[in-house]
N, C-alpha and C positions, 0 to 999 in steps of 0.2 A: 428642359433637360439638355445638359452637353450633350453633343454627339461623341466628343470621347470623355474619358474621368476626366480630363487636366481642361477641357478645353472650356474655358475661361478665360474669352478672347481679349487680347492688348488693343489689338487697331479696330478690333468692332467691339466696342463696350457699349455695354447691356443700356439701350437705354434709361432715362430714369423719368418712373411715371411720379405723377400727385393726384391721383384718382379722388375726386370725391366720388360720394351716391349720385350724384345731382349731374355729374360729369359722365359717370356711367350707366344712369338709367336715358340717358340723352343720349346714349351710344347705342342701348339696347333698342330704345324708339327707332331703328333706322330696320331693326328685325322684326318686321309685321307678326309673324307666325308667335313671335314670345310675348304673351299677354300673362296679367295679374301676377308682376315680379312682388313676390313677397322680402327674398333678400337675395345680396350678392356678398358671397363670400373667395377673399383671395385663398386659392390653394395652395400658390409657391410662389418664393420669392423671383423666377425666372429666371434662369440664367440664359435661356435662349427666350422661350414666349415666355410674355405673362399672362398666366390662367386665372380666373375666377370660376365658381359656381353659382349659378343662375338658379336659384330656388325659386319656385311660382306657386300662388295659393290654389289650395282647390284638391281634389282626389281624381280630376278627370283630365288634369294639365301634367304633360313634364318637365323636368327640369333641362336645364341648358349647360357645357361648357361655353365660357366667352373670353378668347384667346385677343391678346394685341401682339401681333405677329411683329419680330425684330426684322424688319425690312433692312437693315445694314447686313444680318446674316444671308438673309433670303429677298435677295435686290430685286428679282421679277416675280412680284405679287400674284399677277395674272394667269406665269408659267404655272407657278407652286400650286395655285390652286385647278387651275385646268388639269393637273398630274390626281391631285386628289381627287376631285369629279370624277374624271373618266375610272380613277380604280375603284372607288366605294359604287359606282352604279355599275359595272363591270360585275367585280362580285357579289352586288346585290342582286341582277338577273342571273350569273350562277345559282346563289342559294333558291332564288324559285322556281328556275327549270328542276332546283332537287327536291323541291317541296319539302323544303326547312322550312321549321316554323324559330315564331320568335328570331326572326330577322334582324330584325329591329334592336334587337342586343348583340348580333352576330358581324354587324359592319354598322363605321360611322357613319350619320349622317349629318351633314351641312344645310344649315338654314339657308334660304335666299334674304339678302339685303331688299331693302327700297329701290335700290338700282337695278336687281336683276342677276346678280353677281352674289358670290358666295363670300362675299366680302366687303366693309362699308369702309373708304377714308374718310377722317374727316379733317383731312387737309392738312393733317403732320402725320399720323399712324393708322394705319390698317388692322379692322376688328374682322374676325369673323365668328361665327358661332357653331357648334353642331350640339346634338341631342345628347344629354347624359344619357348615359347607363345604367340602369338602377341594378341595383343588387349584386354590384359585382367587384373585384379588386383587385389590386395588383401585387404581382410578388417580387421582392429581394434576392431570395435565397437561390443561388447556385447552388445545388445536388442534382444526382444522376437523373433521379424523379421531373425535377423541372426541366433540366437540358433537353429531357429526351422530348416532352410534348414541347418546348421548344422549337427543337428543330421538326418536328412533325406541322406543325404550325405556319412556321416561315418555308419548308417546302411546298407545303399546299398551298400556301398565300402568294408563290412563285406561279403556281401549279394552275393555280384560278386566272394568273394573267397571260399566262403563256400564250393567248388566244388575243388580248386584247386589240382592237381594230386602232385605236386611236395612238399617232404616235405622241409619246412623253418627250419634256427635255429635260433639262438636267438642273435643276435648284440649285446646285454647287456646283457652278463648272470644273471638272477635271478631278472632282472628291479623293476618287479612287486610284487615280491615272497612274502609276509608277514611275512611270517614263517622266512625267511631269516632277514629281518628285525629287527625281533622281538630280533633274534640272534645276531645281530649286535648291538640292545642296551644292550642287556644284558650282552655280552663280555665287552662293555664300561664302565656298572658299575661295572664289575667287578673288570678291571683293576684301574678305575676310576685318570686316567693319570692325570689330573688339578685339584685333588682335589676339585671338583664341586658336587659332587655325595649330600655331607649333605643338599646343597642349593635345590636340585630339590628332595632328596628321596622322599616327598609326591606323584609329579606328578609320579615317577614311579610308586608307590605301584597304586595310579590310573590305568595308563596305562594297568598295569598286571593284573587289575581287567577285562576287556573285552578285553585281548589279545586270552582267548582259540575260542570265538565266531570271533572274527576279520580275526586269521588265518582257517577258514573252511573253504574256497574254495581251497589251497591245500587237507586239509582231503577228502575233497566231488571226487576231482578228482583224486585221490588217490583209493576211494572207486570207480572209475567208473561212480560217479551219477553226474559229471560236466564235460565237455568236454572242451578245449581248443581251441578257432579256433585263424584263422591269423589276427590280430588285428591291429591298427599304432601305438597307445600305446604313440602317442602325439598330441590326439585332441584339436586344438583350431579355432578359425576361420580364423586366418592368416594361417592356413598349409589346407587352401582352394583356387582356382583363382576363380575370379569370372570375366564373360564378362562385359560389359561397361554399362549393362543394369540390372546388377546384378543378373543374372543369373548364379548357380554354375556350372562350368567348369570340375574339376576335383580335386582329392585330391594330393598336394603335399606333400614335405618333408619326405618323403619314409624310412628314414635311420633305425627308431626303428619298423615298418614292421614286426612283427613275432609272433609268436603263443605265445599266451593268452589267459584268462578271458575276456569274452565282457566286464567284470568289469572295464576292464583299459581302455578301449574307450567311456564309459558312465560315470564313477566315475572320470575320471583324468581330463574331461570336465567343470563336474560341479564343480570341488574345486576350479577353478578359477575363472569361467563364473559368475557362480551362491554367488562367496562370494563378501556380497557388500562392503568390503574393501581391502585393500590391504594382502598380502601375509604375512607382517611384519608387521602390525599395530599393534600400541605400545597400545592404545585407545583399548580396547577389547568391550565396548560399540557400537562401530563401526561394530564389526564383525556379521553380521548373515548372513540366508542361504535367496537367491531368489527365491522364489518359484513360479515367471511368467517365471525367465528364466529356471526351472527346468521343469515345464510343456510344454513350448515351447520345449524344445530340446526332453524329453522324447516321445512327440507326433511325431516329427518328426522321430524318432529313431526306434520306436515302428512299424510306419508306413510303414518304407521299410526292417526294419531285421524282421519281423512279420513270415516270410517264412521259418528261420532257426533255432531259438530260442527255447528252448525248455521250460517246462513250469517252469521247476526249475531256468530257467536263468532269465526269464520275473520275477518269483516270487522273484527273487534276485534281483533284480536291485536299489530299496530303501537300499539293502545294499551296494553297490558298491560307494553310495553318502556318504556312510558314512566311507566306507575305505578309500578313497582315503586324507582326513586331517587325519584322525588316521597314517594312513602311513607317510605321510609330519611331522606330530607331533613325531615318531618315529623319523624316520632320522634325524631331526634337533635337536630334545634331544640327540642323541647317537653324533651326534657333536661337541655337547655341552660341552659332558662330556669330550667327547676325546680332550678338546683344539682348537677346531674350526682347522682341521684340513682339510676336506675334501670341504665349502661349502665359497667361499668367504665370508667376514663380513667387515660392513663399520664402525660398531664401537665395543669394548670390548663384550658387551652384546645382540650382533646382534642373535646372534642364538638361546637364552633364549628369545628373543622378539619374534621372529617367532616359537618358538614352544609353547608358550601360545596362539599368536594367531589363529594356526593349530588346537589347541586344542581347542579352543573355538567354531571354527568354525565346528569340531567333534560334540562338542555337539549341536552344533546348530539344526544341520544334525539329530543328534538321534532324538529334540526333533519333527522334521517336518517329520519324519519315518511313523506316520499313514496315516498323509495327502498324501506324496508321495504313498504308498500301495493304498491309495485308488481311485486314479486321475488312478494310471495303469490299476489297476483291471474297471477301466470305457473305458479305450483305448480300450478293448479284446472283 
């Protein structure tokens, strides 16, 4: 699954497998623990891993995910997976100092390889595998109902590592960084490669008018006065399971797992949840912010990180809704400029269409800034 809608990457394409059976029960042999594979069936086409399901004979065996991890996206194999390790065994002794039951649906778990590792090469791609989940599913639907165990969900998931002994890196260097960002468009107009720079100078000179306020949470953590904790850095409500009765399960999709701004697990939520239209919409009329689904999540968010947050993060948070299109508006400008080089595009002027409407949906955000400040300041 992209980590954002668009990203359907130019310089890291997906690579392309030719899976037989024969290819992949040879892959599965390298997973001692998964005996009597009955079948394997692809689940998605992959635009970042490719997934199968590992179905095995028997009433007393269960079934497996078996992922081939896009090492072009995610270049240290070893990081990635030592981030996963330490947080599913992290919040697995959570849930039994709480005497949860049915654990075992409650957090993934990862197979050991033949090696020892939670992960097998075999000399061009890296497999790893963990436990399916039986009985449970994932959901689409943005409403208030879903945002709100949403954000109840990914605050507790903060909430369970706030503790963790082992330190994480970082799977994407610099994912979230602003200031990096900020760098990245400005290198673009420099070079300004497509001769496109004339067409958008105004929206830059905008841009650069709230870039020193936008990049302050590096400054602040810099200064000491923001803390980083261990973040997933691609909340939506499909990287949720939920049981057959809708009740949430556990948070998957683990891969961007690493130390962050809570910004990026409240802000990176609402730029999608919360915009009531599309990511590209050409219609900027169309674009504003929701602010039942921004109350729903923040209430839920509010309610279980309430224990770790400190008062400059709570008092942050109205801004976190507001970086998260500012940042999407960066990066699709600086692609813009650069020739549409990094972010697929379905036609010539795709990437000028999606950074107007990032940007709209910026301002959107700014102008619903008091009301958001004031719905938190009622949560506390």
């Amino acid at each position: 699954m992209p980590i954002f809608a668009s990203e359907t990457i130019k310089n890291t394409q997906i690579i392309q497998y030719f899976d037989t059976m024969a290819t992949l029960n040879e892959i599965i042999s390298h997973f001692p623990e998964v005996k009597n594979v009955a079948e394997v069936k692809a689940l998605t086409s992959g635009l970042i891993n490719k997934t199968y399901k590992v179905e095995t004979a028997g009433t007393d065996t269960c079934d497996y995910i078996l992922q081939c991890i896009n090492h072009q996206v995610f270049q240290d194999v070893d990081l990635l997976q030592h981030n996963i390790e330490c947080v599913t065994r992290h919040i697995r002794e959570k849930l039994e100092a709480a005497h949860e039951t049915d654990i075992r649906r409650k957090v993934l778990r990862f197979i050991a390889a033949d090696s020892g590792k939670t992960y097998h090469f075999d000399g061009e791609h890296y497999w790893r595998m963990c436990e399916f989940i039986p009985d449970s599913q994932t959901l689409d639907a943005v409403t208030p109902e879903s945002s709100y165990l949403v954000g109840l969900k990914f605050g507790e998931f903060e909430a369970m590592l706030a503790d963790l002994p082992e330190k994480l890196g970082e799977t994407i260097p610099d994912f979230h960084n602003m200031e990096f960002r900020m760098t990245q468009l400005r290198e673009a107009v420099a070079a300004d490669k497509a001769g496109r720079l004339q067409k958008v100078r105004p929206l830059v000179d905008e841009i650069e008018k709230d870039a020193d306020e936008m990049c302050q949470a590096e400054r602040l953590y810099r200064e000491g006065k923001l803390p980083k904790r261990i973040c997933h850095c691609d909340t939506k409500v499909s990287n949720m399971m939920f049981d057959k009765d809708g009740k949430v399960l556990c948070v998957i999709d683990l891969d961007t797992t690493m130390p962050s701004f809570v910004f990026s697990d409240f802000g990176d939520f609402l730029r999608s949840a919360a915009n009531t239209s599309r990511e590209d919409e050409p219609d900027l009329s169309k674009v504003s912010f929701n602010m039942e689904i921004f109350k729903a999540f923040a209430k839920g968010y509010i309610e279980s990180a309430r224990s770790f947050l400190t008062p400059l993060e709570t008092e942050m948070l109205p801004f976190a809704v507001k970086l998260f299109p500012y940042m999407q508006t960066v990066r699709f400008l600086a692609d813009y400029i650069n020739g549409d080089t990094y972010y697929h595009i379905e036609y010539p002027e795709h990437n000028y269409v999606r950074t107007l409407a990032q940007y709209k949906l910026y301002q959107e955000t700014k102008k619903a800034e008091p009301e958001m400040k004031a719905y938190i300041a009622g949560l506390l």
